[in-house]
N, C-alpha and C positions, 0 to 999 in steps of 0.2 A: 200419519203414515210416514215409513220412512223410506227412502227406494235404494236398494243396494245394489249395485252392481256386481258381479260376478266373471274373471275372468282368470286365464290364465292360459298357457303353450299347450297346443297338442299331445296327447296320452298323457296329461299329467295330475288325470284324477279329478275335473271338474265335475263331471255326471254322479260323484259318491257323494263330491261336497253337496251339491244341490238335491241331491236326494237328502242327505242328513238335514240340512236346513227346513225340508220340506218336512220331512217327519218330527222339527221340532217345532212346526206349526207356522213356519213362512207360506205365504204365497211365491210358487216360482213361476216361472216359464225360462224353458229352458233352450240355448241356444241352437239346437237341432228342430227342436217343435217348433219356433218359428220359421226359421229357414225351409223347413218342409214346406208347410202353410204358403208362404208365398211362392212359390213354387210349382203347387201343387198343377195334374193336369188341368187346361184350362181358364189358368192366372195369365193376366197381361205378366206377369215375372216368367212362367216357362215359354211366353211367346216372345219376350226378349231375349231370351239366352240361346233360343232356335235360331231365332233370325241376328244373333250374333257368333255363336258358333257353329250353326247348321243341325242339319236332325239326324247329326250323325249319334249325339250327345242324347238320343231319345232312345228308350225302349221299344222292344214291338208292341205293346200297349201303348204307346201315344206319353209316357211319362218319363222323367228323366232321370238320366243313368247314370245317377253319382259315381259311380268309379270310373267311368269315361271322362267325365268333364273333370274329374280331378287329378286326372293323367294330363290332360291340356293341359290344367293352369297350373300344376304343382311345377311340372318345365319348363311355364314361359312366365313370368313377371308380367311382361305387358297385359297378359291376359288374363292373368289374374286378379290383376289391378281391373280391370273392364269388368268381370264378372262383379268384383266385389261392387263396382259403381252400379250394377242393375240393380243388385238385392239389399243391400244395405238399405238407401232408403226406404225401401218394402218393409224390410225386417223391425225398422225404426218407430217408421208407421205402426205396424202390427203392437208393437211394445208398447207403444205411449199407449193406444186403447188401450190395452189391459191394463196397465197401470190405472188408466185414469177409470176403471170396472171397478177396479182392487178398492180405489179408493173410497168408490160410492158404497161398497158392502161396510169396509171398517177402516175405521178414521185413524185405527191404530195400527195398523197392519204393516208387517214387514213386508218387504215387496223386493223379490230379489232377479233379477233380469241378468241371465250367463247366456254372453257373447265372447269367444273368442281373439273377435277383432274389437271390441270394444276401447282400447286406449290407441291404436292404429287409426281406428274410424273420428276417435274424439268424443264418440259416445258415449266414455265415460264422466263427463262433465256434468252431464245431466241425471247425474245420482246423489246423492246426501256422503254416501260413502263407497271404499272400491274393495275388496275382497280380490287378494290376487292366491290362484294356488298355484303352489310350487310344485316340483321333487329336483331330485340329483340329474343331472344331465344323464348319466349312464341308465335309471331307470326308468329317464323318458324312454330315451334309446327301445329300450329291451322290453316296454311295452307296447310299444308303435308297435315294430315289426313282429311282436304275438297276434294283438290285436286285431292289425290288417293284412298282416301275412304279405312282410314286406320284404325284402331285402335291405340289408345294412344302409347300401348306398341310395336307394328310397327313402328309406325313414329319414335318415341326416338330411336329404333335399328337401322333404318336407319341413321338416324343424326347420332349416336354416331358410325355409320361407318364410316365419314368421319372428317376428319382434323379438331379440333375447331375453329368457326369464331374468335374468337380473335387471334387464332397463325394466321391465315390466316393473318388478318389486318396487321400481323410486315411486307409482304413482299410488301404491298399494297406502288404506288407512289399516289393513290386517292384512295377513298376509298366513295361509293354511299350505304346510309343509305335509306331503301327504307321501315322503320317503320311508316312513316306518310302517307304514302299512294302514289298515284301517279300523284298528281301535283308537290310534293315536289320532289319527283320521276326526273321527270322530267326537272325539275328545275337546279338540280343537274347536270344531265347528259348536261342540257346544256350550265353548266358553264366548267366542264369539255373538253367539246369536244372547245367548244372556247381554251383552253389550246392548247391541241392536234391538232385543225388546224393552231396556231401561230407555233407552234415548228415543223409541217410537212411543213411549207411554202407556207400553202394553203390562197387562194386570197378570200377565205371566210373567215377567220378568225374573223374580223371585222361583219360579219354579224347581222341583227338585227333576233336574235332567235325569238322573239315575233310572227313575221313574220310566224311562221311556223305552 
């Protein structure tokens, strides 16, 4: 098996990369479905984030209200950095099981783990290899605020919360440009994943991606 990482800066087209990778026969898990998971109602993780930012951050249902608590920490550093220290190691935990699932079914298996904070966290260390996706600063920009219905000066405080895409690229062994859209998109991903099933020993390797 080979375990890939997956990361890359906000709106910048990871959930298409890990979708394409998964349709070309990866195992994913992807960095939302985790974070959910530990989280969920119920989890000692939503009962840390209560009793660290209050139950203002909850819904009337008892579960919690991502666009609250990401109004908190997208304005405060300090507390963003706390939040990340509840979940991270949950998220970590949650990962390695599956990996170590992934591994019991097939010995060959691509196993590809997108986390966001993953080269911040250090995370990525513990991969074979790092898949970073890119795009243009501008079309970060102008999909953030379609997607979450943000205003200009939202979107950039978001972005400039996290790691800049080009330090990211120094840790990248590939690196998915996903500026031209999503043929190229996927173009990419499926020259890559040919990589990664020659060097997991998988008998697809050779596969005709057209096919798919």
């Amino acid at each position: 098996m080979i375990k890939v990482g997956l990361t890359g800066s906000i709106a910048t087209g990871k959930s298409f990369v890990t979708e394409c990778l998964r349709e070309l026969g990866a195992d994913v898990i992807d960095a939302d479905q985790a974070a959910r998971k530990v989280v969920e109602k119920g989890t000692p993780g939503l009962a840390a984030i209560v009793e660290e930012f209050g139950e203002d951050v909850l819904t009337s249902a008892g579960e919690l209200d991502r666009k609250k608590l990401g109004a908190i920490v997208f304005a405060d550093e300090a507390r963003r950095k706390r939040l990340n220290a509840i979940v991270h190691p949950l998220v970590i935990e949650l990962q390695d099981e599956w990996l170590k699932g992934v591994r019991e079914r097939n010995e060959n298996a691509i196993a590809v783990v997108d986390a966001a904070l993953m080269i911040e966290s250090g995370g990525y260390e513990r991969f074979d290899k790092l898949i970073v996706v890119y795009c243009e600063p501008a079309i970060q920009l102008a999909r953030l605020m379609a997607r979450d219905n943000l205003s200009e000066t939202e979107a950039r405080r978001r972005i400039d919360a996290q790691m800049p895409q080009d330090e990211k690229r120094k840790f990248a062994d590939h690196v998915i440009d996903t500026s031209k859209g999503y043929e190229d998109t996927r173009r990419q991903a499926e020259e890559i994943y040919a990589l990664l099933a020659e060097a997991a020993g998988n008998d697809e390797a050779g596969m005709d991606t057209e096919a798919l």
